[in-house]
C-alpha positions in Angstrom: 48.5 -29.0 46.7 45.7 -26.4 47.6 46.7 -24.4 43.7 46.4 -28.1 42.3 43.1 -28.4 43.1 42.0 -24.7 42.6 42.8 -25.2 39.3 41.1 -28.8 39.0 38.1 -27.4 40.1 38.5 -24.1 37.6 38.5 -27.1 34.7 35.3 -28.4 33.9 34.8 -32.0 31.8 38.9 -32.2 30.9 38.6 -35.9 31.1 36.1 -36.7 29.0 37.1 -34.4 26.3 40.9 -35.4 26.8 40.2 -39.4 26.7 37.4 -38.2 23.7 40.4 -36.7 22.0 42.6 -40.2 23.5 40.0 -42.7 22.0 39.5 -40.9 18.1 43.7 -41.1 18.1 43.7 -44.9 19.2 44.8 -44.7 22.4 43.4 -46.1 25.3 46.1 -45.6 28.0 45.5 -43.0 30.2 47.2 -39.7 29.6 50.0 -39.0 31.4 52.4 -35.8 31.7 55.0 -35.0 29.1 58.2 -35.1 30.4 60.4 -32.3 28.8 63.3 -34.5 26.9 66.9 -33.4 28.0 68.8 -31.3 25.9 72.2 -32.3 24.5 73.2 -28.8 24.5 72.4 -25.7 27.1 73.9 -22.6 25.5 70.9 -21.0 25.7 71.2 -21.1 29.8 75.1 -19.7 29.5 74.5 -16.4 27.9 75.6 -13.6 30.5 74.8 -16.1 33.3 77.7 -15.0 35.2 76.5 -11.4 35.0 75.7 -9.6 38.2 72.8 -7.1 38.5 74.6 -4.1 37.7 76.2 -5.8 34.6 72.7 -6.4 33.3 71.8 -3.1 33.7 75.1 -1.7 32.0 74.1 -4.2 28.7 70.4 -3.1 29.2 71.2 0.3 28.6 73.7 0.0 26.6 71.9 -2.3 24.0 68.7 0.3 24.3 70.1 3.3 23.3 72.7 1.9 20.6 70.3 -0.6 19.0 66.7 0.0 19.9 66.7 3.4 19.4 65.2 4.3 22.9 66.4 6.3 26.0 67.3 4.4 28.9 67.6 6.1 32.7 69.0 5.4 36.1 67.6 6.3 38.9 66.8 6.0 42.7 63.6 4.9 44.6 63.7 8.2 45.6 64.2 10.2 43.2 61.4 8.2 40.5 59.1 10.8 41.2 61.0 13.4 40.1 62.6 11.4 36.9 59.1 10.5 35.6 58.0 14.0 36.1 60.9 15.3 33.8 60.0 12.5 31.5 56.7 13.4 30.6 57.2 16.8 30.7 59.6 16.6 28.0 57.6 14.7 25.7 55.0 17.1 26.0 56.9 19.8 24.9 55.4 21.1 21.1 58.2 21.2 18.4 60.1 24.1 19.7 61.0 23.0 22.8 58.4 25.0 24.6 56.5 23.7 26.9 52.9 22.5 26.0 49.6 20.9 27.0 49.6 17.2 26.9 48.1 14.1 29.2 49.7 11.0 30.6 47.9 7.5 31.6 49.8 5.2 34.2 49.0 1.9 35.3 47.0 0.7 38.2 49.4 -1.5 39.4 49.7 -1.8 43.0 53.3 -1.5 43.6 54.0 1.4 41.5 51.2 3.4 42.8 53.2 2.4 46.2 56.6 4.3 44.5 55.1 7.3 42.4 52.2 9.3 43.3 50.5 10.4 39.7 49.2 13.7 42.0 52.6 14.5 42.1 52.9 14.0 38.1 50.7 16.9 37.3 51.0 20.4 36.1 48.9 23.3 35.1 49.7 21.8 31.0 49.8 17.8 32.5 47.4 16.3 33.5 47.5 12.1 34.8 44.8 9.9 34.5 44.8 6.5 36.0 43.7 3.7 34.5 40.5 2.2 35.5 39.7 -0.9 34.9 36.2 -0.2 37.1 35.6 2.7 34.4 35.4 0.4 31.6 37.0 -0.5 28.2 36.0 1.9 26.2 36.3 5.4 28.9 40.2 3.8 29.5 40.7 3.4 25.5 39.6 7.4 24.9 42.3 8.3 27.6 45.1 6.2 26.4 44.3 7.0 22.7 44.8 11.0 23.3 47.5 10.5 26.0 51.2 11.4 25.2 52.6 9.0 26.8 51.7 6.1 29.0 54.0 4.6 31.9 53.7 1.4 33.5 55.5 -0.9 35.9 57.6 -4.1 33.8 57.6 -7.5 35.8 61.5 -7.7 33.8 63.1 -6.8 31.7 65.8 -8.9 29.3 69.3 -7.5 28.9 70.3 -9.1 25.6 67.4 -7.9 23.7 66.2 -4.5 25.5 63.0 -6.2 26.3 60.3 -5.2 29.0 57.6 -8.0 30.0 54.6 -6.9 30.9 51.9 -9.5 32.3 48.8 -8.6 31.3 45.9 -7.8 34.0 43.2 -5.7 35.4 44.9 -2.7 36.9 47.5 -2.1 33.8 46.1 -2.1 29.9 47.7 -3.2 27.7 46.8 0.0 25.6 48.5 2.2 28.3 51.7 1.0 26.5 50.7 0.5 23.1 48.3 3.4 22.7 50.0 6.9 23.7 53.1 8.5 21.1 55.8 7.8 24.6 56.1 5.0 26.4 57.9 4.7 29.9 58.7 1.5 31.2 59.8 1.3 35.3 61.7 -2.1 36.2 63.6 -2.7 39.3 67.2 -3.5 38.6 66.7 -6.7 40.5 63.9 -8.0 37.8 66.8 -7.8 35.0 67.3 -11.4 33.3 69.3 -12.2 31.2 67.1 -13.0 28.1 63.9 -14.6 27.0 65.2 -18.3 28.3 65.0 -17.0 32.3 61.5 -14.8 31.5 59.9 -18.0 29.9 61.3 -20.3 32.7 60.0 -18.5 34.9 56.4 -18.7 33.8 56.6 -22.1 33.3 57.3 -22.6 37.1 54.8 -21.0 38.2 52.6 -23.2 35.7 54.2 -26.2 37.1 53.8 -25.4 40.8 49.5 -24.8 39.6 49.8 -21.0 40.1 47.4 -19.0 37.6 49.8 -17.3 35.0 48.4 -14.2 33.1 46.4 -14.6 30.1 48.9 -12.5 27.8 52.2 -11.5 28.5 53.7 -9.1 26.3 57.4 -9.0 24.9 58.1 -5.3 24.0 61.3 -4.0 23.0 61.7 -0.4 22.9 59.8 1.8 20.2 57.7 0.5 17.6 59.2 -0.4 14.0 59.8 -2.6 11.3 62.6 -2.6 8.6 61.0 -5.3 6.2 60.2 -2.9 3.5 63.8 -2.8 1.8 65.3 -3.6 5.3 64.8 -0.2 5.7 64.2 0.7 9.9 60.7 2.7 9.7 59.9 3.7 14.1 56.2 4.3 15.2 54.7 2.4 12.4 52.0 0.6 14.6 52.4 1.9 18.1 54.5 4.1 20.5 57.2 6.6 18.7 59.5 7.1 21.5 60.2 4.5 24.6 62.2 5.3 27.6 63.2 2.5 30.2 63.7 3.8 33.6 65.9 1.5 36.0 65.1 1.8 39.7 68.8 1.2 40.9 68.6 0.7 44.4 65.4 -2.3 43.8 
């Protein structure tokens, strides 16, 4: 009841403007709630819905690296450190292998900065920034833009499809994944859905039950590409080249 009326009070002049909007259409009944009609069929609820966690996460991976194009990893709570580490340290290797000089962003989020320390990131060549959203649009942007690559903390991620969702807020940019040449994505293996019917009925629960859902959520599945020129498959055409998924096994 107490989100209900939050939100009421977030809302300023909806019932004039709605029963404005009522009155040019002809109606004069109040407006009510639309009820979602029932489906005839549910198909779209069936897909893997007996699957168990680790069964997502064989068909995330799986899917990933066969169709996407992108690197999918295992790992522990524990050892995440470490794995990221490696990670970025290998895409900042120059053309020979060698390593190199490069820079990585990560996100601000809470519970990620609870699981990896971006201190412990660092090299003499690497260097981690943090995003900042206290610093500014425009002194994050400059970091993100020159970063190699960029890791942040997915609320899921979809098995069918190799998708990560992101929810947009303060503490995690959306350029830190869109901007740098790698992307990481970290999702606990107990965030794994099925596909976009579970992410999507999700968020419209928490709409239902008056909770404030984020502004944008972003659907991103592995590197960036299109193939509609001549259906041929170009990658990094508008965004990261290379995208790595990282499954914390033991979350």
């Amino acid at each position: 009841m107490s989100n209900t009326i939050d939100r009421e009070k977030r809302l300023h002049n909806r019932t004039s403007f709605l029963s404005n909007i009522a009155r040019q259409l002809g109606r004069t009944q109040p407006l009510t709630q639309v009820e979602r009609p029932a489906l005839r069929h549910t198909c779209q609820n069936e897909v893997m819905a007996t699957f168990s966690q680790d069964q997502l996460k064989d068909e995330l991976v799986r899917y990933t690296e066969t169709s996407l194009g992108a690197k999918a990893v295992v790992t522990t709570k524990a050892d995440l450190e470490a794995t990221l580490k490696q990670l970025c340290l290998d895409y900042c290797k120059d053309q020979q292998g060698n390593a190199a000089a490069g820079e990585t962003i990560v996100s601000a989020t809470a519970a990620l900065l609870e699981m990896v320390s971006p201190q412990s990131l660092e090299t003499d060549e690497h260097k981690v920034h943090v995003w900042d959203a206290a610093a500014g649009f425009d002194a994050n942007i400059k970091i993100a833009e020159r970063a190699k690559v960029g890791i942040v903390l997915a609320e899921e991620a979809l098995a069918e499809s190799g998708t990560m969702v992101l929810y947009s807020q303060a503490n995690q940019g959306r350029a830190v994944s869109l901007l740098p040449e790698a992307s990481i994505f970290v999702v606990a293996k107990s965030n794994l859905k099925p596909r976009l019917t579970q992410a999507t009925a999700l968020l419209h629960q928490k709409a239902s039950q008056g909770e404030r859902i984020p502004s944008c959520v972003n659907f991103i599945s592995g590197p960036s590409s299109t193939a509609d020129i001549e259906l041929i498959k170009v990658v990094g055409v508008h965004g990261p080249v290379f995208a790595t998924y990282v499954v914390i096994d033991d979350m």
